[in-house]
C-alpha positions as CSV (number, residue, x, y, z in Angstrom):
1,X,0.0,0.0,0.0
2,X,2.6,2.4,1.0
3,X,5.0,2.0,-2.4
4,X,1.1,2.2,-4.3
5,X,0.3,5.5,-2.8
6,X,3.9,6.9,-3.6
7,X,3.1,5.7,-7.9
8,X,-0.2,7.0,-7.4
9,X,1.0,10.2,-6.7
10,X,3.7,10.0,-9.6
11,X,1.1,9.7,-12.1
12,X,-0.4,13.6,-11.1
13,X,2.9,14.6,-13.3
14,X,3.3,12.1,-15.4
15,X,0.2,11.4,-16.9
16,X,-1.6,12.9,-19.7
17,X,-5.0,14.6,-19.5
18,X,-8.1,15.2,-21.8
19,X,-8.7,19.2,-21.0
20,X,-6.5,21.9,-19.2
21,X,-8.3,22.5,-16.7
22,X,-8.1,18.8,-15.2
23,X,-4.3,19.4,-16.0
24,X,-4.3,22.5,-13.8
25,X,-5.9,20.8,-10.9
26,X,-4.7,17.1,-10.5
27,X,-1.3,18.2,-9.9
28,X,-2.4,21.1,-7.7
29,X,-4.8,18.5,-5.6
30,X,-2.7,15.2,-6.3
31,X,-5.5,13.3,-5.4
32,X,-5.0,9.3,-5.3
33,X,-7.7,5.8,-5.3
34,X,-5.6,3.4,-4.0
35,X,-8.3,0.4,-3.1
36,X,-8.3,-3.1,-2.8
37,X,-10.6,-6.0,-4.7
38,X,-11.2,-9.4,-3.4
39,X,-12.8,-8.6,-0.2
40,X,-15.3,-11.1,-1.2
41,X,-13.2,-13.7,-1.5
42,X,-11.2,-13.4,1.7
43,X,-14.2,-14.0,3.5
44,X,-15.7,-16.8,1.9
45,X,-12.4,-18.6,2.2
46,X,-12.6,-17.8,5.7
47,X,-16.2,-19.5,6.2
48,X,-17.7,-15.9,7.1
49,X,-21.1,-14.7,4.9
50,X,-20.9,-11.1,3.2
51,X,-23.9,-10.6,5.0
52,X,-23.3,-10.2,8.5
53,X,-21.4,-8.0,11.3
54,X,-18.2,-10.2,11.0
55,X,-17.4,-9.9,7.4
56,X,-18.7,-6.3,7.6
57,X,-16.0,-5.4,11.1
58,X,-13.4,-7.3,8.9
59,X,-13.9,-5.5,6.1
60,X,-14.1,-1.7,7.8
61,X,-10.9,-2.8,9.9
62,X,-8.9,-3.5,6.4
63,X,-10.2,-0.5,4.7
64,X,-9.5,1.7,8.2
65,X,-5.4,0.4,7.8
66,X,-5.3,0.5,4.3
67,X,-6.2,3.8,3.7
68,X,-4.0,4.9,7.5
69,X,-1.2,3.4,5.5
70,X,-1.8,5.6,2.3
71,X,-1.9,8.6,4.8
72,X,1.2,7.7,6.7
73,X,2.8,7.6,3.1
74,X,1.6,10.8,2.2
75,X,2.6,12.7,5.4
76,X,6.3,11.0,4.0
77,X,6.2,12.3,0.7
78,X,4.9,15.4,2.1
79,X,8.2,16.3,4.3
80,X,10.3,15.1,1.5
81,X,8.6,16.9,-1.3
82,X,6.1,19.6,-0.1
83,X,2.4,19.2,0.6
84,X,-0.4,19.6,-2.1
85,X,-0.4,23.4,-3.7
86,X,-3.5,24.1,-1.3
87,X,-3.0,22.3,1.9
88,X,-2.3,25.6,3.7
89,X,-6.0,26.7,2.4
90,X,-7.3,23.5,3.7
91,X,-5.3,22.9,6.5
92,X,-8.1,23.0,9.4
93,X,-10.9,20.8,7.4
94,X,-8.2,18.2,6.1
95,X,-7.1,17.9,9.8
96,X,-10.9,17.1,10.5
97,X,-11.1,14.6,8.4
98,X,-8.3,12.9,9.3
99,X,-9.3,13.1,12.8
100,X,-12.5,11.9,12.1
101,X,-11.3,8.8,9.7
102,X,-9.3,8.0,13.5
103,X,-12.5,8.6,15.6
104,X,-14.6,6.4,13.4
105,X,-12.1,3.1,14.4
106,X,-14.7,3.4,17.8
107,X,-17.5,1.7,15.4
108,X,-15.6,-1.1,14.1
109,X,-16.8,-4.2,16.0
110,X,-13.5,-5.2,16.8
111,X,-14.5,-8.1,19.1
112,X,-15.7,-9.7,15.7
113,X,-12.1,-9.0,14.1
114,X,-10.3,-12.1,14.6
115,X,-7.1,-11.1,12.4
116,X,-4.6,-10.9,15.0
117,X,-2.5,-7.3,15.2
118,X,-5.2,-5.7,12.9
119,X,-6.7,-3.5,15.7
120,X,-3.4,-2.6,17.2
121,X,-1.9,-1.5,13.7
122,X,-4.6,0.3,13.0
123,X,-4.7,2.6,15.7
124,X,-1.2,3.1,15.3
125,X,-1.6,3.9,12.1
126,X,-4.1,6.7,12.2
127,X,-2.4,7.8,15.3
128,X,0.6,8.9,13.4
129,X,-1.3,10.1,10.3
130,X,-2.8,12.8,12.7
131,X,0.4,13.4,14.4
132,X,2.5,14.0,10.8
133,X,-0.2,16.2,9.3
134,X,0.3,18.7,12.3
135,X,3.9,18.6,12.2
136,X,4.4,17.8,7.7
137,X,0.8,18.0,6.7
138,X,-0.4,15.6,3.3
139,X,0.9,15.3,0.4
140,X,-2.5,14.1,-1.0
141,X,-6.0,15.7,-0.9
142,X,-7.4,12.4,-1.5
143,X,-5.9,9.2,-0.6
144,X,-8.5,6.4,-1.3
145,X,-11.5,4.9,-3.4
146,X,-12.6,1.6,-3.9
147,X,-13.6,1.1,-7.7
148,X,-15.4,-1.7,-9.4
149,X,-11.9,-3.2,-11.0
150,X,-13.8,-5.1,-13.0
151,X,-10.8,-5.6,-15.5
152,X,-8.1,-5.3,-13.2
153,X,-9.8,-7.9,-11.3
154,X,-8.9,-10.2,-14.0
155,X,-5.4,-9.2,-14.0
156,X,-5.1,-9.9,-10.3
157,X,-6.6,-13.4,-10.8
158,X,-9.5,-12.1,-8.7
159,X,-12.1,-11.8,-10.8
160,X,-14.9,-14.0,-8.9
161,X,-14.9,-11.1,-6.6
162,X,-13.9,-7.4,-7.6
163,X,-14.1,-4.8,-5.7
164,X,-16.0,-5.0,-2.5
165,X,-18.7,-6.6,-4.7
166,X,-19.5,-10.5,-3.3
167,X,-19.5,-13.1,-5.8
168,X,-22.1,-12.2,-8.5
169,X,-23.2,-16.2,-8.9
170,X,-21.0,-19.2,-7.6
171,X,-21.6,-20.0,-11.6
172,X,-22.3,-17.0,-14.3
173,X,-21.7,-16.0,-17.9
174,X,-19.6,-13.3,-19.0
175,X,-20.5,-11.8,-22.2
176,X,-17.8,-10.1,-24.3
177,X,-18.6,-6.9,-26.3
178,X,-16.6,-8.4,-28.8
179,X,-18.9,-11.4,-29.2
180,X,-19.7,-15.2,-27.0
181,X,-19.3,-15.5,-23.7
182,X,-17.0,-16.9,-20.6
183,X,-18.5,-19.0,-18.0
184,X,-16.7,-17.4,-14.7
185,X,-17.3,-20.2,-11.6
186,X,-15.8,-19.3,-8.2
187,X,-13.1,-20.7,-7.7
188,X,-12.9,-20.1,-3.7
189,X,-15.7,-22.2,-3.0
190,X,-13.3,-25.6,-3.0
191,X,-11.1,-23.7,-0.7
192,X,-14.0,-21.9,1.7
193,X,-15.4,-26.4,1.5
194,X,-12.3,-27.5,2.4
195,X,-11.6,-24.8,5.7
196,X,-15.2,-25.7,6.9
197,X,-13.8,-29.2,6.9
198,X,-15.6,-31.3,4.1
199,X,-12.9,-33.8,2.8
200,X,-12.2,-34.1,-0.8
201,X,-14.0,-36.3,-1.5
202,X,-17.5,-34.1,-0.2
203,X,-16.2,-31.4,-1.9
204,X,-15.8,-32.9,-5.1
205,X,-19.9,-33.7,-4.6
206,X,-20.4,-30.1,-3.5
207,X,-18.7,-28.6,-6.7
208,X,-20.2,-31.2,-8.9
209,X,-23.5,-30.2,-7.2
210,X,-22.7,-26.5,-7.8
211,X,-22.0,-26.8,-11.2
212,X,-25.3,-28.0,-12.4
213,X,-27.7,-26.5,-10.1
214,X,-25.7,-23.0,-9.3
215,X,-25.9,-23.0,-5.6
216,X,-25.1,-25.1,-2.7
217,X,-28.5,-25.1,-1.4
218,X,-29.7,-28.7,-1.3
219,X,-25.9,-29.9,-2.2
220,X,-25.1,-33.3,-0.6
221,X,-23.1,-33.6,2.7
222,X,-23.8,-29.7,2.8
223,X,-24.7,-28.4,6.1
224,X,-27.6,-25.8,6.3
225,X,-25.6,-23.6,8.7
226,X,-23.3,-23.1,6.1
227,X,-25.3,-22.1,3.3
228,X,-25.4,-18.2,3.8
229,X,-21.1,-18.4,3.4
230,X,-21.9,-19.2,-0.6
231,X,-24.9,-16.2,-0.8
232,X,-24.4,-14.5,-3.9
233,X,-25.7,-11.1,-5.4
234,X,-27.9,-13.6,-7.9
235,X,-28.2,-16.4,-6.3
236,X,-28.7,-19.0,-8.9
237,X,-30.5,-18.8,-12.1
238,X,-34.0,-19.2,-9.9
239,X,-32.7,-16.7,-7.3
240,X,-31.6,-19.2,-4.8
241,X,-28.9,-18.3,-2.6
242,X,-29.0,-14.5,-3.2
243,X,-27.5,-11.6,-0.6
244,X,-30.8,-8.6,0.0
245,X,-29.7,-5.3,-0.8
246,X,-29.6,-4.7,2.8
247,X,-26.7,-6.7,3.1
248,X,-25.1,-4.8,-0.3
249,X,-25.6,-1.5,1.5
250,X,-24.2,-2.5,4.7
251,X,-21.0,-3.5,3.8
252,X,-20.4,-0.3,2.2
253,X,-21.7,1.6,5.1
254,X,-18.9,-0.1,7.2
255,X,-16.2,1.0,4.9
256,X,-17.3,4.1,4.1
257,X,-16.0,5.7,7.0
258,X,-12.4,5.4,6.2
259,X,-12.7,6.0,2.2
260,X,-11.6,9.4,1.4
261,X,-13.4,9.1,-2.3
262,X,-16.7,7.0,-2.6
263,X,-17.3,3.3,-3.4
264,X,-17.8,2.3,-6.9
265,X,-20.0,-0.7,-6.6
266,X,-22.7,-1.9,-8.2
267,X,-25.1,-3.7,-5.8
268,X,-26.5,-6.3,-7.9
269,X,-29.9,-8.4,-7.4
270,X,-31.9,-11.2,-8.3
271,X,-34.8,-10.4,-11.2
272,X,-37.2,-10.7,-7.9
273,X,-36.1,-7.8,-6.0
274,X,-39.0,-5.2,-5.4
275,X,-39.2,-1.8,-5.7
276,X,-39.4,-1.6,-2.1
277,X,-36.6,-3.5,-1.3
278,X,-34.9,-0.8,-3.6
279,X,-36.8,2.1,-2.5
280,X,-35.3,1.0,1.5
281,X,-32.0,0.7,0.0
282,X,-31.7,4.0,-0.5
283,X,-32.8,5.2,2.7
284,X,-30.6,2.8,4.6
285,X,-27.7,4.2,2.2
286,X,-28.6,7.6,2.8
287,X,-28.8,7.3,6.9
288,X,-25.1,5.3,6.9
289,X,-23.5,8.5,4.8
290,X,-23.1,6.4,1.5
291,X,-21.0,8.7,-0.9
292,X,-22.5,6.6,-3.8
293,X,-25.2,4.0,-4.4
294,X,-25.9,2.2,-7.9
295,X,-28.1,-1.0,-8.3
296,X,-28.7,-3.5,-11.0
297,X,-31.6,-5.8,-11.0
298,X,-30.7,-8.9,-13.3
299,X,-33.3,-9.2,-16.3
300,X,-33.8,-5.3,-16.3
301,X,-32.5,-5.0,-19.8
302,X,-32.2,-6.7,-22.7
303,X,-28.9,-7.4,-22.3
304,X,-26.3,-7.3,-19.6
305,X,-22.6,-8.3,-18.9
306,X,-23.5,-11.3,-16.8
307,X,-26.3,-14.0,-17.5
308,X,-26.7,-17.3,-16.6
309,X,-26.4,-18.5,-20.1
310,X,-30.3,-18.9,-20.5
311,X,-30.7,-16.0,-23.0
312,X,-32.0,-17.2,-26.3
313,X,-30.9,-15.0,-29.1
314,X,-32.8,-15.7,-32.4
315,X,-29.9,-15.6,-35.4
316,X,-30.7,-13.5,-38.1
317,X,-29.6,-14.1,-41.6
318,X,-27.3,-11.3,-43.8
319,X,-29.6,-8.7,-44.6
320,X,-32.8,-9.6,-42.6
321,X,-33.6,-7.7,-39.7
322,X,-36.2,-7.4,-36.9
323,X,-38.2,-4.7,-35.1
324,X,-37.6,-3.9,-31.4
325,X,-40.7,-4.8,-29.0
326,X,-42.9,-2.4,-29.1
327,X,-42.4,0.2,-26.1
328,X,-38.8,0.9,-26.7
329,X,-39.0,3.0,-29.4
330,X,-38.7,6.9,-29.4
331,X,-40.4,9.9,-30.8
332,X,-38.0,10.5,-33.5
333,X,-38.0,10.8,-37.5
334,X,-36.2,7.5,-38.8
335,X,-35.2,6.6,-42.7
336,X,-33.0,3.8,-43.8
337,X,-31.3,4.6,-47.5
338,X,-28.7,2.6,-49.1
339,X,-25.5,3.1,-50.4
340,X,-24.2,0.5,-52.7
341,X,-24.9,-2.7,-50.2
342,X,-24.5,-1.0,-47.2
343,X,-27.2,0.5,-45.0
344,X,-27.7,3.8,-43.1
345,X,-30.0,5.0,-41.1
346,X,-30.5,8.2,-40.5
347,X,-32.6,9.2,-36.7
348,X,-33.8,13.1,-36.2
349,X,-35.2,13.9,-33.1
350,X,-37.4,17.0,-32.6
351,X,-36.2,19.3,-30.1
352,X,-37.9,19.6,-27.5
């Protein structure tokens, strides 16, 4: 984390930028995202659901050292090479925030934290961040974000779970834009079977089970008290197995607290969610202080990244074609002309 935060920072000089004005201002602010992805992951493997006050304390306690760490670097690089071009300006609400990043450690149920030295180097961390910025200040107005890293994910070999997001199916499809699709099929739960103590020989059932019916629920030798480890965001193809938004929102309400930036993550659920469900979302994410709060509903489009593989896609032949269903058109003037075998069409839409 702390050699991340000192690249991160590089990149404010070195990189290239669409307009002046963002130019002008990243060096002046250096603001970094350092993050983390696989949260997901580490808590299945350790036999803990997504969905309840252990694997939420775990996760706020990693976030709270993480982003101590990228402070602690930047309080470094700020005695060595100056602080951000405004930090005088900002001086007394940066300190604020730092001290308040500290104070929020008190919420962390730490008693549910069972990674040993975590508490301790955490305090000690955010101790000294607030003790450097008094005495060298920051070098960075913003140290941390956690983004979806959907793509990084995959170069991490962690892309069952990116992001803070929990797995979206312990069996899915991946469609390309450029065409087919990859079947992604987690590949903790072998690991998570074996830590719980099935033998190989279970687990190869389990996983056999899994890959047929997308969920442990009803797998052989499986016991009930451990289904909720293997909850997913979709469940199964028939919504079996699935984490309630509740949970989603949650999870980022305990890491929010010591995320300079917001949390990219898109909270996905089964096509049964209800409005409601949605609608209380909101207002749950609103009362923990949720910088950001997207949802997805599976089946509410046409087409998505993931599936299950169930979508049946009628193939057209070369030059035949076929209207959308009615509803999703638009108010617009369209004409289709030709030119040689190629077609155009041309949309004009009155202005409103």
């Amino acid at each position: 984390v702390y050699v991340t935060s000192m690249a991160s920072d590089i990149l404010n000089d070195e990189a290239s930028y669409p307009i002046h004005s963002i130019a002008t201002i990243s060096p002046e602010f250096r603001t970094i995202g350092v993050g983390f992805a696989n949260i997901g992951g580490l808590l299945m493997r350790k036999g803990i659901p997504y969905d309840s006050e252990k694997g939420r304390a775990i996760a706020a306690a990693i976030t709270a050292l993480m982003t101590g760490t990228v402070y602690e670097a930047s309080a470094d690089m700020a005695e060595k090479l100056g602080t951000f071009t405004h930090f005088e300006f900002n001086k007394k609400p940066a300190k604020g925030v730092m001290k308040k990043h500290e104070n929020n450690l008190e919420g962390i149920l730490w008693e549910e934290v069972d990674i040993q030295g975590l508490k301790e180097a955490a305090y000690n961390s955010w101790k000294k961040v607030n003790e450097r910025i008094e005495q060298v200040g920051i070098r960075n107005a913003q140290g941390t974000v956690l983004a979806p890293t959907g793509t990084i994910s995959y170069l991490l070999g962690c892309q069952d779970f990116t992001g803070e997001e929990p797995g979206p199916s312990l069996k899915i499809f991946k469609n390309l834009a450029s065409g087919g699709s990859i079947e992604i099929v987690v590949d903790e739960l072998p690991n998570a079977l074996n830590n719980l103590g099935y033998d190989d020989g279970k687990v190869k059932d389990i996983t056999d089970f899994v890959d047929k019916n997308g969920t442990v629920i009803g797998a052989p030798h499986m016991d009930p008290n451990h289904y909720k480890i293997f909850d997913t965001a979709f469940g199964n193809a028939r919504g079996q197995g699935t984490i309630q938004f509740e949970g989603h929102v949650r999870m980022l309400g305990a890491s929010q607290p010591f995320i300079s930036g917001a949390i990219s993550k898109t909270n996905n659920l089964p096509e049964n969610a209800t409005v409601k469900e949605i609608y209380d979302g909101y207002l749950l994410g609103h009362k923990l202080g949720l910088k950001a709060l997207a949802v997805f509903r599976n089946n509410s489009k046409i087409t998505s990244a993931l599936s299950f593989g169930d979508k049946d896609f009628k193939k057209l032949k070369r030059g035949e074609k076929e209207d959308l269903p009615t509803g999703l058109g638009r108010p617009a003037f369209e004409q289709e002309i030709k030119i040689g075998d190629s077609s155009v069409h041309i949309t004009s839409e009155p202005i409103p």
